[in-house]
N, C-alpha and C positions, 0 to 999 in steps of 0.2 A: 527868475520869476517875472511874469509879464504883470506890470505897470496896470491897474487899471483906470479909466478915465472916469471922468465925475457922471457921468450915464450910470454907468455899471452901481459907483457906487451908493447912486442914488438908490437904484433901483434894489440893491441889496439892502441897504436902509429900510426900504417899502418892505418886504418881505418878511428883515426879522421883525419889525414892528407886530406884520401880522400873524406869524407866530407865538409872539408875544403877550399875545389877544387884548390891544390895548386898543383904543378909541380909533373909529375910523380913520383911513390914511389918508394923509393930504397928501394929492399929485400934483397941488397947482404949477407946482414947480421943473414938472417931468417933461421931457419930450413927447408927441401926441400917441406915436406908436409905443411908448414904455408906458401912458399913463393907462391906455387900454387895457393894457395886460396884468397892471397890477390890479382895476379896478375888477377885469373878470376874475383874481384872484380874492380880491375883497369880498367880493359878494358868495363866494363859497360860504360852504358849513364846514370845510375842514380846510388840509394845508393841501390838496388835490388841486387841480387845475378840474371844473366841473364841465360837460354841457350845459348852458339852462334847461332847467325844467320847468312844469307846471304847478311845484310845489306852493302852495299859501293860493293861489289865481284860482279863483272861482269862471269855470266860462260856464256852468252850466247856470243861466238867467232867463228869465222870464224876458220873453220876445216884446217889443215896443209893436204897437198897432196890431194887426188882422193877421192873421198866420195863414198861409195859402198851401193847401193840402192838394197836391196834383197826384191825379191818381192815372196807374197804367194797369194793363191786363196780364203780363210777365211780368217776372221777376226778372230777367236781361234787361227789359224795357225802363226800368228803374235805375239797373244800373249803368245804362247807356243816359240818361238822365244823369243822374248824380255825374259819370265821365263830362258831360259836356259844361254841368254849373265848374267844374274845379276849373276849365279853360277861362271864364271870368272872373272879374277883381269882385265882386259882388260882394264875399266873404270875407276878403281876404285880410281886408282893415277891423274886421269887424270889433268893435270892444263894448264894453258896458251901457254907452250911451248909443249903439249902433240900430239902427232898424231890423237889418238882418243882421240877426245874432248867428243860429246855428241853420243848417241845412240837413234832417235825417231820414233814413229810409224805415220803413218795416216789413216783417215778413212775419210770417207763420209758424209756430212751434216747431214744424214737421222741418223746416230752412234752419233754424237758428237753434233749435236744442243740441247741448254739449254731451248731453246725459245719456250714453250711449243705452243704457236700462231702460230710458224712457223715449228713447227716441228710436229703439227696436220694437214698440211697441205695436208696429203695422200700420193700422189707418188709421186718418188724423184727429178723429173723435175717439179713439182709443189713445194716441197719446196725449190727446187734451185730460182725459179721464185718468191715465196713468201720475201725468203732473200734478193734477188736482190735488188725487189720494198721496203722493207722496211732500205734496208740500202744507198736506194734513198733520202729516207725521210728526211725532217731539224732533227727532232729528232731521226731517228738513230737508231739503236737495243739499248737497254738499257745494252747488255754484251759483245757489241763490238764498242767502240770507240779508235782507235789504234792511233789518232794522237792524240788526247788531255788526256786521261786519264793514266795516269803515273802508278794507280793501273795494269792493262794489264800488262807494262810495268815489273813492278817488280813482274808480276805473270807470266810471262817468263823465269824472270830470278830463280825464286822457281822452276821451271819446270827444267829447263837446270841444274841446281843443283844437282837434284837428277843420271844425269847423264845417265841410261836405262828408260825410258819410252814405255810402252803398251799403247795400246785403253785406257784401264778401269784405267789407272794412268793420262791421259788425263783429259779423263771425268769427273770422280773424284775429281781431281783439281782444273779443271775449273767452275763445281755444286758447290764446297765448297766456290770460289772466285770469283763469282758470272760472271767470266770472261770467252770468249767462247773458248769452248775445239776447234771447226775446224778450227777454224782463230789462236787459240794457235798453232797447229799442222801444221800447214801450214806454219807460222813465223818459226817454228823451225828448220824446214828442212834444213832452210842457214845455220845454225848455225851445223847442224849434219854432225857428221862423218860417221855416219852409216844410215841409214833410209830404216824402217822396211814397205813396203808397199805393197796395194796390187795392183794384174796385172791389171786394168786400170788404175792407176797411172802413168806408164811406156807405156803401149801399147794403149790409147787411145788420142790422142793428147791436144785435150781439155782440159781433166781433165790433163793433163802432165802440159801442161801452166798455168794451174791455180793453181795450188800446185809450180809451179816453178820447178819443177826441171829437168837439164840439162843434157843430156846423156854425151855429150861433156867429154873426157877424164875422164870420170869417170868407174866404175867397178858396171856391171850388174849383179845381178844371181838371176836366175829362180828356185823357189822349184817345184817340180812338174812339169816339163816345158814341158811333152808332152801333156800339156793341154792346153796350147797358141794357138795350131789350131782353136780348139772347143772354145777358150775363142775370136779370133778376128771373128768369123765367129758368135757369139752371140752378141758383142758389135757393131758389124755391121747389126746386125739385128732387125727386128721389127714385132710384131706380131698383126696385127690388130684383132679386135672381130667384126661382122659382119659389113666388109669394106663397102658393097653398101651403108648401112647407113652414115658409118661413112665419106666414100666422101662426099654424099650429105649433108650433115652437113657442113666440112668446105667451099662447094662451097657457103652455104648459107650466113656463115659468113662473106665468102670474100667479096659475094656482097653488103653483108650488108653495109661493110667498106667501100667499093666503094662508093656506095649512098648517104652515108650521108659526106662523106669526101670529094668528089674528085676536087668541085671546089676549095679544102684549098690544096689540094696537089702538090706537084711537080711534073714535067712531068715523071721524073722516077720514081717515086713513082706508077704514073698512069698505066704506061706501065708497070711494076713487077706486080702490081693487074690484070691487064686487060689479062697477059699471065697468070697466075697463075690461073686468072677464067676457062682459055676456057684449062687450061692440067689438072683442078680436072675436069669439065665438061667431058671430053675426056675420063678419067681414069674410072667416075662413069657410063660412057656408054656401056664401055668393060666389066666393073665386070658384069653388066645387065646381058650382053649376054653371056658372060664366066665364070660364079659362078662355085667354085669347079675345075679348072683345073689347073696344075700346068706347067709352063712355065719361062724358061732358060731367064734371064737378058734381051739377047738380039730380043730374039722372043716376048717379052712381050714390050720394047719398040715401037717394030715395030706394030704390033699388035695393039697396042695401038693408033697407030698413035700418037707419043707422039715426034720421033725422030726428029724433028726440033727446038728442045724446047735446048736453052743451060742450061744448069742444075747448071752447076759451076758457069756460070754470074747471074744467075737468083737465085742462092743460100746464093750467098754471096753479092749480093744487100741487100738482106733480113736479112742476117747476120747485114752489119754494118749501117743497120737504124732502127733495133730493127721491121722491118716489122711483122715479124709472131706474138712477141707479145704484138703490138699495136694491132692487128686485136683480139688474143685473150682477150686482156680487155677490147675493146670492146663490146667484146660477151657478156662476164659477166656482165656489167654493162646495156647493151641496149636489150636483145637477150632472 
């Protein structure tokens, strides 16, 4: 039998101690490469040899100073971003007391939904509306329950870890933990010192409020930015495919909604429907007679006979009582 030397049997000493699950072990005595190796054994949960992990380490923290929200018109363009910040130390030390803490991207439902049910759902305001309604439901998306599901929670903080996040480190993440990449992405942002996004993020209100993020004292910058004219003059806009139809459609619906609701309805309810009927009525009259002509905001109001109508009361009525899509599930279900 071979001899062992007082190394070995130090180090066997070290071991069963920590088997033994007795009081930290003293290395002071070990050689530098044997004290290494017990101490990575020391710091385990079992008698394994571990990788470290991120377990007990919070990185997901509230950024020190102004968060600087750079915004691109792709979604490549982000990620070609994010590739170039991982080439610098910027993040690299980052810890608790750091300035740049985290660096993350965002994307859009239609990019980063896992939920193949809902992300089959066609165009992007139908799977915004399909999310909606399903994270209405008692049971929930099955990859997004953020108050009770602790897994989210610590696939957050795996996220915030890794410190630069793209899209596809997103998505990726959240595919492999079964956890959703837009609601990841979206929690992230408070935590970000940086946030890689793109221009409706920032220039479209909605989508601003719903990702959270605050211009307020913070630092903007536009890549490309002589394309913000052409980009709010698109998100302001909408292109209907043959309108005469497509009026006469929602006036059908409206009245649909009328008819079978309106003695359960409240009086404002009644009176948002009852004007709503007779300005698509109005509108599907004028296309009649005006197909193909092109006319200036306010010669088309008038035109229209439409200018008595208040637009912003009668818009935001229908905003906060979910109006336009009760009428639309309606449709679908009755129509």
């Amino acid at each position: 039998m071979r001899k062992q030397n007082n190394t070995e049997s130090d180090f066997e000493s070290c071991i069963l101690q920590k088997f033994s699950k007795k009081s930290k072990i003293d290395t002071s005595h070990l050689d530098e490469s044997i004290k290494n190796l017990v101490n990575l054994i020391d710091d385990s949960t079992d008698s394994k040899i571990k990788i470290p992990d991120i377990q007990g380490k919070n990185f997901v923290q509230k950024p020190v100073g102004p968060k600087i929200i750079f915004c691109s018109r792709t979604h490549s363009q982000q990620s070609q971003i994010a590739d170039e910040l991982k080439k610098t130390s910027f993040f690299s030390n980052a810890g608790a007391d750091s300035v740049l803490t985290l660096a993350t991207s965002t994307g859009s439902r239609r990019k980063l939904c896992i939920n193949n049910s809902i992300n089959n759902s066609g165009s992007s305001s139908n799977i915004y509306e399909a999310c909606k309604d399903l994270l209405g439901t008692e049971s929930g998306c099955p990859f997004y329950n953020r108050e009770k599901d602790s897994a989210f929670k610590d696939h957050l903080n795996l996220l915030a870890s890794k410190r630069i996040l793209d899209i596809e480190d997103i998505f990726n993440s959240g595919s492999a933990s079964n956890c959703c990449p837009y609601f990841s992405s979206r929690d992230l942002i408070q935590s970000a010192s940086l946030v890689i996004a793109p221009y409706n993020a920032v220039l479209d209100e909605s989508t601003r409020e719903a990702y959270g993020i605050n211009l307020a004292d913070n630092i903007v910058i536009f890549d490309e930015a002589h394309n913000i004219v052409d980009f709010v003059k698109q998100i302001n806009s909408i292109i209907i495919q043959n309108p005469n139809e497509f009026f006469l459609s929602v006036l059908k619906c409206i009245e649909a909604y009328l008819d079978k609701y309106e003695k359960r309805l409240r009086g404002s309810n009644i009176s948002a429907l009852s004007q709503l009927k007779i300005f698509f009525s109005k509108i599907s009259d004028f296309i009649r007679k005006e197909n193909f002509k092109s006319f200036s905001v306010n010669d088309f109001i008038y035109s229209a006979k439409i200018d008595s109508f208040n637009f912003s009361k009668l818009l935001q009525h229908a905003e906060e009582t979910k109006l336009f899509t009760k009428v639309k599930s309606h449709t679908f279900m009755y129509l």
